[in-house]
N, C-alpha and C positions, 0 to 999 in steps of 0.2 A: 776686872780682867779675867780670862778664860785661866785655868791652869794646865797648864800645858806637862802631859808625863810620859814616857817611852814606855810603848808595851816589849814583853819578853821576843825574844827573839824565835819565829815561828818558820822551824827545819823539816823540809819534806823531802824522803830519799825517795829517789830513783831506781831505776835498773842501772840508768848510764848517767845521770845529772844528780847534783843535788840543788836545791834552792831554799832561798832563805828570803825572808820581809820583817822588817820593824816598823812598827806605826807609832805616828806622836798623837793621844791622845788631844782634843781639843774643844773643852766641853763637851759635848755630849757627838762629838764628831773624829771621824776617824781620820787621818792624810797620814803618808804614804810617807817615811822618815829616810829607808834604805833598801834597797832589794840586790837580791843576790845570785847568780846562776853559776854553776861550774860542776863541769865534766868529776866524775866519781874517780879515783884512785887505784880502786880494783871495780870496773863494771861487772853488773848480772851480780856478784857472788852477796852475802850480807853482808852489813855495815860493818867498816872496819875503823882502827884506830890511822891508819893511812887518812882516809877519809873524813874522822873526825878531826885529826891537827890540821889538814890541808885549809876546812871548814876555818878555823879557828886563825888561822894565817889573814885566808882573804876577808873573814869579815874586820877586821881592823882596819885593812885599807880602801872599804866600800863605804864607812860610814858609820857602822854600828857600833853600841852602846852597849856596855855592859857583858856578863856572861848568862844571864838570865836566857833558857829557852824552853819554849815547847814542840817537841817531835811528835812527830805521825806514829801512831801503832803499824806495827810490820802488817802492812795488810794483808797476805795471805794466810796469816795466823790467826787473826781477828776468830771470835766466836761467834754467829749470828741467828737469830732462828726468831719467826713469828710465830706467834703464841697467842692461845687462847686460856684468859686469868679468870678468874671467878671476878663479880662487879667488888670495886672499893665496900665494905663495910668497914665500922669500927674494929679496930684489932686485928684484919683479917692481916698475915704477914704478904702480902703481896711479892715485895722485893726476895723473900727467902723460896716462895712458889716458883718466880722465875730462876734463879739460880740454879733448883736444884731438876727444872726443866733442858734448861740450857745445859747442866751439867750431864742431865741423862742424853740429850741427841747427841753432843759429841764426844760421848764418853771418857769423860772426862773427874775429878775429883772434883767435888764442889766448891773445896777452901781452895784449890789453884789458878784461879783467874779471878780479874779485880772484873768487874760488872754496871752496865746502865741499862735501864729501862724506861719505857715511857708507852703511852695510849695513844692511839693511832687516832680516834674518834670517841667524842663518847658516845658512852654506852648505851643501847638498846634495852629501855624498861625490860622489854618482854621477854632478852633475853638473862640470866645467868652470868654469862660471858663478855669478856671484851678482850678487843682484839689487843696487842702488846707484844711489841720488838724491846728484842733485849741484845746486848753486844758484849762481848767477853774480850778480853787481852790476858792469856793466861802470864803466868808470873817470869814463868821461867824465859819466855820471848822478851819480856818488857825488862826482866834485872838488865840481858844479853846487851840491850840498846843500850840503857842505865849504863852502865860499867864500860861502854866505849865513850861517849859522850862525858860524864864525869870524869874518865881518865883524861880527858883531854885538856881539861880545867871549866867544861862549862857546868850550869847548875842548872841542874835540867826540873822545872816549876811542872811539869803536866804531860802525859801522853794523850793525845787526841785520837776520836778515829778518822782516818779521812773521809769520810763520808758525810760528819757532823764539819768538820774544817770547811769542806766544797760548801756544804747550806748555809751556816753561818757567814764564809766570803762573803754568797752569793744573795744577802737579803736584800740587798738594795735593787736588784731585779727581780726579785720573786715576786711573783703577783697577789696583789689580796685573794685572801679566801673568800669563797671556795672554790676558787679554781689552781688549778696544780699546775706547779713549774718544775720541768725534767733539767736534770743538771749530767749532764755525758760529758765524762773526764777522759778522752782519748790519750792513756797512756801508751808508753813503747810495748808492754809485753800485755795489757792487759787493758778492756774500756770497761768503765763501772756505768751504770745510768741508775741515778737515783729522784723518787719524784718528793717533792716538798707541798706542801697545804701550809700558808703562812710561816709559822714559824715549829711549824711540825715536820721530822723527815720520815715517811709514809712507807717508803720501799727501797730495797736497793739492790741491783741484781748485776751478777759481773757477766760482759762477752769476751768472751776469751779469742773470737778469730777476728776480732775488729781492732787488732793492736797495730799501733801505729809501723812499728815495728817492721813486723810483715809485709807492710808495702816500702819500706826502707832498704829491707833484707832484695824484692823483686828487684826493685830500680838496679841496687848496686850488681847483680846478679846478671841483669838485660842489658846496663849500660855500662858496665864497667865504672859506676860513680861509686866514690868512697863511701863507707858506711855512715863516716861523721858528715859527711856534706848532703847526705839524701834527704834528710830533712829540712834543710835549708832550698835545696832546690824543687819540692815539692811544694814549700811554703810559697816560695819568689813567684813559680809557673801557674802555680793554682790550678782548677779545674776548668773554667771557661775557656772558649778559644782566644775572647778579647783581651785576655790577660797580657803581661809582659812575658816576653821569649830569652830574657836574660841575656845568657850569651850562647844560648842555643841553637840548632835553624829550627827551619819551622817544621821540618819530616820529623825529629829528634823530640821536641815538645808538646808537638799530638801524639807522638808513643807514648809520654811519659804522663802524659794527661788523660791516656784512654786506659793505667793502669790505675792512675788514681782515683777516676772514677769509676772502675769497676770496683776497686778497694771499697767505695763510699756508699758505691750502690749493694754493695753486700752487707754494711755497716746499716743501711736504711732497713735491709730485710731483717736485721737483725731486731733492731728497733720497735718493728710492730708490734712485737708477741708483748715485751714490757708495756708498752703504751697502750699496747688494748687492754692489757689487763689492769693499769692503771684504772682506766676509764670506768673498768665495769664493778673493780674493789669499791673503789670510794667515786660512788654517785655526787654528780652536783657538776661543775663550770667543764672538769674534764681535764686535761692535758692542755693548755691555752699558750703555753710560752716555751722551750728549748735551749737551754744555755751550754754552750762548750767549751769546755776549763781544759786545762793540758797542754802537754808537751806538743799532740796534733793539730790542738785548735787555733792552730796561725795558720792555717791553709788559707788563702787568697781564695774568696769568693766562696768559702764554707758556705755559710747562710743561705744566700740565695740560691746554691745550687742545694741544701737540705731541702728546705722551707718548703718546697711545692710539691717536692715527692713526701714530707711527711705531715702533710698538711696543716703544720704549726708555726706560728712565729718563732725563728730560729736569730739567733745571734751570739757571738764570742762574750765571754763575759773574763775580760784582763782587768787587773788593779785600776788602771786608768779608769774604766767603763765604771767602777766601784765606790771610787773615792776619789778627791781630789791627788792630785801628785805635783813635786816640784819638774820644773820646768826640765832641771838637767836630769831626771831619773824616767823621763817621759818617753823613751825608749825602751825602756825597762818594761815599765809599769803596762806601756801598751802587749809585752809578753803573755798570752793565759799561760804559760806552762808556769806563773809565778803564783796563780791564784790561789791554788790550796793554801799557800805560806803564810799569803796574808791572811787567811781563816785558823789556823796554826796559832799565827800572832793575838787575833783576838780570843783567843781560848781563855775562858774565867773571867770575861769584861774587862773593866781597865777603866771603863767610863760611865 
């Protein structure tokens, strides 16, 4: 018989949400135990202890287990910079080279942020060099989170970056190497795109005017829709014509559809400059796949209306699409704005 054991509980904040996933380990396989979404306590401002007992209320009556969690590092605080390391030899300190790199660009102390690294590709005989992303979470950001989350009673096992949480989700769609799969997290204030090579994550570059946000703030602005229901109605209307019109007419829903795709088609232009550059950093299959995690990526008809303007296969990638799921959380789990969480969750294996 399989042994079956609950991973920690994997917390991804928001601007205006937070969400949460438990996975039951099962053999060497992951399903889907509990998922969680709920409106933030105080929106936009940082994590508060409001926010963390709220947290700690609902998940008792969703499902989950334990006090065990792993959080997202505060992404705007994150340290990040690609780097050029001298090749592995014996003794060479590697890990202290990047540090005190990473410590020079964002000047920064070097004993004040905890740190990861890794090789992008290996290295070129001929060159010296190899290329190397390294990520920082300085201390004083990560106690801040620490010290809300522990007061609140949970025990908080690991801060994740989200950027390794989205890849890790998202392996069960990433495509073998050597071709690369782009992962775009269309959040409310802020869209990341990061590109993946197997089980490598390559790049990661933020668009700051592709936030879902933004076309939330127009609608409500044009149509007089609430701020909390713009998203729900952008989601239901989608982009095509042949979509549903909800309880809209039909003059009302090609406005609010020739907003969202111009929102989409300026999110495509953004898009190219990262994908070309994908393409031409690391030679070989190219950009082959698209995946979109987030709070945005329930739009009705995303894909096919991406797909042909950015010439790649495009698709949502939700808990469901990931893992198996029980039947009654199957409305959840079809959620992407859940996805990071379940990557949260499996931070440090479990299986």
């Amino acid at each position: 018989m399989y042994r079956r054991t609950r991973t920690a509980i994997g917390v991804d904040i928001g601007g205006r949400t937070m969400t949460a996933a438990q996975l039951l380990v099962c053999g060497q396989e992951y399903r889907v135990q509990a998922l969680c979404l709920l409106p933030r306590a105080e929106a936009e401002g940082p994590v508060s202890a409001a926010d963390a007992l709220a947290l700690r209320r609902v998940l008792r009556r969703q499902g989950f287990s334990g006090n065990r969690m792993v959080a997202a590092a505060p992404k705007k605080q994150l340290l990040r910079a690609a780097l050029e390391l001298p090749v592995k030899v014996a003794g060479a300190p590697i890990g202290q080279i990047a540090r005190m790199e990473l410590s020079r660009l964002h000047n920064v102390a070097p004993d004040s942020f905890e740190m990861a690294h890794w090789e992008l590709k290996a290295p070129d005989s001929a060159k010296p060099v190899t290329q190397t992303l390294a990520v920082g979470c300085p201390h004083e950001a990560a106690n801040a989170l620490l010290d809300v989350f522990e007061g609140a009673g949970f025990d908080v096992t690991g801060l994740d970056a989200p950027g390794a949480a989205a890849a890790r989700a998202c392996a069960p769609l990433v495509l073998a190497p050597p071709a690369i799969t782009a992962v775009v997290d269309l959040g409310w204030h802020s869209t990341s795109v990061l590109f993946v090579c197997g089980s490598t994550l390559l790049y990661e570059r933020s668009l700051e005017k592709a936030a879902i946000g933004a076309l939330s703030g127009k609608l409500t602005e044009a149509f007089g829709i609430p701020l909390e229901s713009a998203q729900h109605v952008i989601d239901t209307i989608g982009l095509v014509s042949e979509g549903p019109t909800s309880d809209f007419d039909r003059q009302t829903v090609e406005a609010i559809r020739r907003h969202a795709r111009g929102h989409f088609d300026r999110l495509v232009e953004e898009l190219r400059v990262p994908l070309s550059y994908a393409n031409h950093q690391f030679p070989g299959a190219g950009v082959q796949r698209l995946l979109f995690i987030g709070g945005g990526a329930g739009v009705s008809e995303l894909g096919s209306y991406m797909g042909p303007r950015l010439h790649v296969e495009v698709r949502a990638a939700a808990p469901s699409d990931l893992m198996e799921s029980p039947a009654e959380l199957l409305g959840k789990a079809g959620n992407p704005a859940l996805t990071m969480a379940v990557g949260l969750a499996q931070f440090g294996g479990g299986r």
